[in-house]
N, C-alpha and C positions, 0 to 999 in steps of 0.2 A: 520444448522451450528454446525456439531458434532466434525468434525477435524480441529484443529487451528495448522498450522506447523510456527515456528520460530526461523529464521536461526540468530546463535548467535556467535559472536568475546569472547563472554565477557565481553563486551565495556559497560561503565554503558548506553550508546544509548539501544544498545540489551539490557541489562536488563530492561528498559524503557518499551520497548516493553513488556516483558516477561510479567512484572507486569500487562499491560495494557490485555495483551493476557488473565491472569489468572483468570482478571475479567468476560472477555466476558464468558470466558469457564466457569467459578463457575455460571452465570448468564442463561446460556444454556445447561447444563450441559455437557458440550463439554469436549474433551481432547485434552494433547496438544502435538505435535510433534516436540523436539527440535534441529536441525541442527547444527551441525560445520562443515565449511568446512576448510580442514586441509592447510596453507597456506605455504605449503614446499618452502624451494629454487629450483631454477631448478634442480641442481644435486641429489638434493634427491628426487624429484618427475620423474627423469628418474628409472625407473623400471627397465631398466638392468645396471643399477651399484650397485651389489651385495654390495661392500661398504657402500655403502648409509643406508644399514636395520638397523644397529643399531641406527643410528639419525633419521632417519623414528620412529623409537620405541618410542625414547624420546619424539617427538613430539605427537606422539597417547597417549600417557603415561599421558602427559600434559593435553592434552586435557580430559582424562578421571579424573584428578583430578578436571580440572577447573567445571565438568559436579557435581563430589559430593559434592563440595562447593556450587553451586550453588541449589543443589536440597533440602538441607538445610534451603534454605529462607521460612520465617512463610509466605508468603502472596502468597507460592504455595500449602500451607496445604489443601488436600481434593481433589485438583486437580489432575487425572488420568493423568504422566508425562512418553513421552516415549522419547529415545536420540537416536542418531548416529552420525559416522563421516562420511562425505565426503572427497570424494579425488578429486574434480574438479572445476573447477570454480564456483562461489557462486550459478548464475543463473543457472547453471547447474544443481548442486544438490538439488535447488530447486525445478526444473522440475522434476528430478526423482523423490522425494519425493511424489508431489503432484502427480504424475502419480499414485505410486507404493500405497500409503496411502491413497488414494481417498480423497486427503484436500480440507475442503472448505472456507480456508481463510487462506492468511499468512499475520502477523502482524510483522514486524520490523523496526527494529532504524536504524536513519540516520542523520547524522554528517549533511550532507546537503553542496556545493561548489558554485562558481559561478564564472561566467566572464571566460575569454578562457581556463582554467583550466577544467569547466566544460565540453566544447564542446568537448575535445580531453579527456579527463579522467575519466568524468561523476561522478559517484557513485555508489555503490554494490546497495543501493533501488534505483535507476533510471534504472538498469540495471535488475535488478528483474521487475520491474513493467513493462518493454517495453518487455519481453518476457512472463511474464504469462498469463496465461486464467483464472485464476482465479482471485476473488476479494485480491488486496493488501491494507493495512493498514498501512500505513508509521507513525511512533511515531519519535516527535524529541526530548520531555520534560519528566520531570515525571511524570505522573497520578497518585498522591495518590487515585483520586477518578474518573472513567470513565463514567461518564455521560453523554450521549447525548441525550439534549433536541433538539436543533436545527439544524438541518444537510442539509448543502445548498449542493445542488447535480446541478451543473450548466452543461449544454448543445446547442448546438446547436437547439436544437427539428425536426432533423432531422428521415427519416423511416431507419436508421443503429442505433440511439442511443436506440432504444425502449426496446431493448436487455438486453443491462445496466443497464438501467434504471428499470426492472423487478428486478434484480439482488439486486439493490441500496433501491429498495422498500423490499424488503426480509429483508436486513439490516435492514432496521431503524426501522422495525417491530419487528427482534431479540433484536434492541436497547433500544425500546420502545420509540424511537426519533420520531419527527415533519419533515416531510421535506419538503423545499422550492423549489421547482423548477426554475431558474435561467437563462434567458435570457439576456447578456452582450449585450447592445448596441454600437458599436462602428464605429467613423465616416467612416472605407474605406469598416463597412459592416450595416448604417445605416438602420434602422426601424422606420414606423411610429408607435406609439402605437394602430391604430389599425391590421396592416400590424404584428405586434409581437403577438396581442392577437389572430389571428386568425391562425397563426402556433402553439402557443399553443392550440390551443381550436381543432386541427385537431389530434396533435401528441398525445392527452389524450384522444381523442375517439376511447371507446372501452379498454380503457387500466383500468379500474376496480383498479382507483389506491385511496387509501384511507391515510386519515391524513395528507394534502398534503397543502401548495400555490403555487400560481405560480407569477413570479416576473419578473419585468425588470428594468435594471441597465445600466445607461446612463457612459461611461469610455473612458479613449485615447484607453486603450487595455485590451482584455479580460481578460489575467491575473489580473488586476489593479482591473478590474471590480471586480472580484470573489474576491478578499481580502476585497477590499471595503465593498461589501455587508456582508460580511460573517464577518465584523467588526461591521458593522450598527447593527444586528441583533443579536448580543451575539452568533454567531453558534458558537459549541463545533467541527463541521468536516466538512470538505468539498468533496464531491463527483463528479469525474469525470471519464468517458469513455476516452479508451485512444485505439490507430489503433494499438501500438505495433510496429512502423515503424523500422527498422534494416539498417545499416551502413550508405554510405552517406545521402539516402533522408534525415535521423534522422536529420543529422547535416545542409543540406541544407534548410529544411524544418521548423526544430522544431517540440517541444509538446507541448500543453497547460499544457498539465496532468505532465510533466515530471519536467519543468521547476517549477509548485506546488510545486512538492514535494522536488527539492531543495529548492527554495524558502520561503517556509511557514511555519510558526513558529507553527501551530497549526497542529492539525492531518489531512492527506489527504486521503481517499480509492478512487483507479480507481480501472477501475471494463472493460474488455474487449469487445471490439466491433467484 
């Protein structure tokens, strides 16, 4: 985990993140890549109205002041800090980035919505987390101090999450975290507890996975469950695999992972299936 990319408004949300980011990176000795994407009006994000360049300027101009204010803050001291702007959609320019920068973790703030708001308008991190391949870090609060002792990474423990779930154990070893492995029981997808221990006991062999429990959490719904437990047990983050689904199925279907990370008042990483 050497490149940490972190797409910022300037919103004290994104600096939330930043801070939390600068941790991980002082911690790993990682460096960090800091994103804006520039959020023109239409007319001035048309490219052929020659007009439009001088307030195009202003707006880069801005942007490049908010970037040395910001680079100013003592709790990025020592921290290797690279910038750019973008000129496209958030999730966009985060794809480039992570393409072009070979990132291995983006950590950003989020306001966080809910109720049909959500379903037709979503969020810039719900919309970052359903197109990346990489591992995302959603911050809602401020981390004075980012500690993860306990990091419940809940799954299905099906043979697509094992992926993740490599991915998730990478983390909490960068973090020096504990992790809980998390099977939600729910009534229209019940489990006997032996019927649960024995999908776990198949999905961990062979998987060489270290500093681990494994749990099961009786809930009306799996979202419920994963809060619950990840309350029960002091965890500092929650971890899930998310498909990454695009347009309607998204909204007919739902995310676990997605609805989290509006949802959840504590830190989430999904991590791609």
């Amino acid at each position: 985990m050497k490149r940490i990319l972190v797409p910022t408004d300037f919103s004290p949300q994104a600096e939330n993140a930043l801070k939390v980011a600068a941790q991980i990176a002082r911690k790993n000795k990682a460096e960090i890549y800091l994103e804006h994407s520039l959020d023109l009006p239409s007319h001035l994000a048309n490219s052929g109205n020659s007009g439009a360049m001088p307030e195009s300027l202003y707006f880069i101009k801005l942007a490049e002041q908010n970037f040395e204010k910001l680079l100013k803050r003592e709790y990025l001291s020592g921290v290797p800090i690279h910038q750019a702007i973008g000129h496209d959609e958030i999730y966009n320019d985060v794809q480039l980035a992570v393409t072009e920068k070979k990132i291995d973790l983006i950590v950003m703030g989020s306001h966080g919505t809910s109720g049909f708001k959500e379903m037709f308008i979503g969020s810039n991190a719900e919309k970052v987390v359903r197109t990346s391949h990489i591992p995302v870090l959603v911050i809602k609060n401020e981390h004075t101090t980012f500690d993860i002792n306990n990091f419940v990474f809940a799954t299905d423990f099906s043979e697509e999450c094992k992926k993740p779930f490599k991915s998730a154990q990478q983390f909490a070893k960068a973090m020096g975290a504990k992790m809980h492995l998390l099977f939600v029981n729910t009534p229209a997808d019940f489990k006997t507890s032996e019927e649960a221990d024995a999908i776990m006991t198949r999905f961990l062999s062979g998987m060489q996975a270290e500093n681990y429990t494994t749990n099961v959490y009786n809930d009306t719904s799996v979202e419920k469950g994963i809060l619950g437990f990840a309350r029960k047990i002091d965890a500092q983050l929650i971890g899930m695999s998310t498909h990454g689904r695009k347009g309607l199925s998204h909204f007919f279907n739902g995310s676990v992972s997605e609805d989290l990370v509006n949802h959840a008042n504590m830190p989430v990483i999904t991590f791609k299936i």
